[in-house]
PLY file of the C-alpha trace (Angstrom):
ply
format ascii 1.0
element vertex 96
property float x
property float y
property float z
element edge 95
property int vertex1
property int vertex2
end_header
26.90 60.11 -12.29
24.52 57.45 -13.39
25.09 53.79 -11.93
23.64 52.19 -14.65
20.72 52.13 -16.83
17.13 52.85 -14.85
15.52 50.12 -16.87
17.99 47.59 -14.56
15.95 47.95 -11.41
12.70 47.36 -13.06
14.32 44.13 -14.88
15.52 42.96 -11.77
12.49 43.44 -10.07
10.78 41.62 -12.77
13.36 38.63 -12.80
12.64 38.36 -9.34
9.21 38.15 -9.50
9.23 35.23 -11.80
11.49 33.88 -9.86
9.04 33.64 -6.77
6.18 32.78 -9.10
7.99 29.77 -10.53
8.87 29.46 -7.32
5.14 28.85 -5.79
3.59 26.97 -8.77
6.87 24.60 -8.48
5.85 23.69 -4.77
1.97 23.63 -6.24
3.16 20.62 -8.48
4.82 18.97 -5.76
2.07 19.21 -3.15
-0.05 18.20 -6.30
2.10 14.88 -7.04
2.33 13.92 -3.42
-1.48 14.28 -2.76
-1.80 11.07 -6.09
1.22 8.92 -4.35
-1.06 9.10 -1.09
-4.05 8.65 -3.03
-2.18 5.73 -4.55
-1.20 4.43 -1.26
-4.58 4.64 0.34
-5.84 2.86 -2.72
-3.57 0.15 -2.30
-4.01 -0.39 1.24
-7.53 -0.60 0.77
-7.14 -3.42 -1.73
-5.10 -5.17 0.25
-7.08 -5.11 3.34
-9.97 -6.67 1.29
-7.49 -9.37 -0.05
-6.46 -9.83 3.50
-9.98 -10.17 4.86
-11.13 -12.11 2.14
-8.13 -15.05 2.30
-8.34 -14.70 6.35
-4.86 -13.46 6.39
-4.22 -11.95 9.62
-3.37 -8.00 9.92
-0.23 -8.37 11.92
1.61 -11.77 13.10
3.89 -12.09 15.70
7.64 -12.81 15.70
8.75 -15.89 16.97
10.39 -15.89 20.31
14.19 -16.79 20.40
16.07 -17.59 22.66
19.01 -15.57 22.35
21.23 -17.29 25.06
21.40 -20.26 22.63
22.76 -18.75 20.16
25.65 -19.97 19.07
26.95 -16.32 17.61
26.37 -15.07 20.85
28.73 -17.51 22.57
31.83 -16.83 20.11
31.22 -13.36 20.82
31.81 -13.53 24.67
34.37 -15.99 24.51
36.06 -13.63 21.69
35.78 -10.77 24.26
36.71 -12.30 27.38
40.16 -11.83 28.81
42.86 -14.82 27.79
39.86 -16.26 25.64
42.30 -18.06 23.89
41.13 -20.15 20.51
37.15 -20.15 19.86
36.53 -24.03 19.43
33.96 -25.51 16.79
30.38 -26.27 17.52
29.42 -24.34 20.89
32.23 -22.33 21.61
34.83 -23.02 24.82
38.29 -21.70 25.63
41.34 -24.11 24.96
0 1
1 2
2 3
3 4
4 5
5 6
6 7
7 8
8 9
9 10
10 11
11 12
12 13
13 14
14 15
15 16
16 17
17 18
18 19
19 20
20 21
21 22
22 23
23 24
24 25
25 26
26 27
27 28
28 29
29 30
30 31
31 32
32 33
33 34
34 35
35 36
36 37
37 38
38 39
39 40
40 41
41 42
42 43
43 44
44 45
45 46
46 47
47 48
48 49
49 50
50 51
51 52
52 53
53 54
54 55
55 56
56 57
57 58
58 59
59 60
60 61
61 62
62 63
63 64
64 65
65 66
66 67
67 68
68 69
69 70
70 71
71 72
72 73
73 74
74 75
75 76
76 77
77 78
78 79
79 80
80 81
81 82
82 83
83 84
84 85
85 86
86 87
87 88
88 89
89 90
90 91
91 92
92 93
93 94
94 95
């Protein structure tokens, strides 16, 4: 007894195919369109290194040191946390 029509394997075959062509020329575009957005960002980059170099901006500065032990949201935080802390006071924080 037939299963179906004989054309169906060759169809299928056929839908698949275009499936994995599609497929390949799909990840073609996007290896296409990320190879301009690096482009892009090389471009950029470049510019702005010659802006940078040509105001004397620096490449990189450094962050400022802090002194986190002076903090004053590190203070409430302890005394929040200690046991019997009791009520955080205004200004730099003490238990009551």
């Amino acid at each position: 007894m037939q299963q179906g029509h004989p054309r169906h394997k060759q169809l299928n075959r056929a839908r698949h195919e275009m499936y994995l062509h599609n497929r390949h020329k799909a990840e073609g575009v996007w290896t296409a369109i990320k190879n301009v957005m690096t482009g892009i960002n090389n471009a950029i980059t470049a510019v702005g290194q010659r802006i940078g170099s040509a105001l004397g901006i620096n490449k990189q500065m450094s962050a400022p040191s802090v002194d986190y032990d002076d903090l004053e949201i590190k203070d409430v935080a302890t005394n929040m946390f200690r046991k019997n802390a009791g009520i955080v006071g205004y200004g730099k924080s003490q238990t009551l």
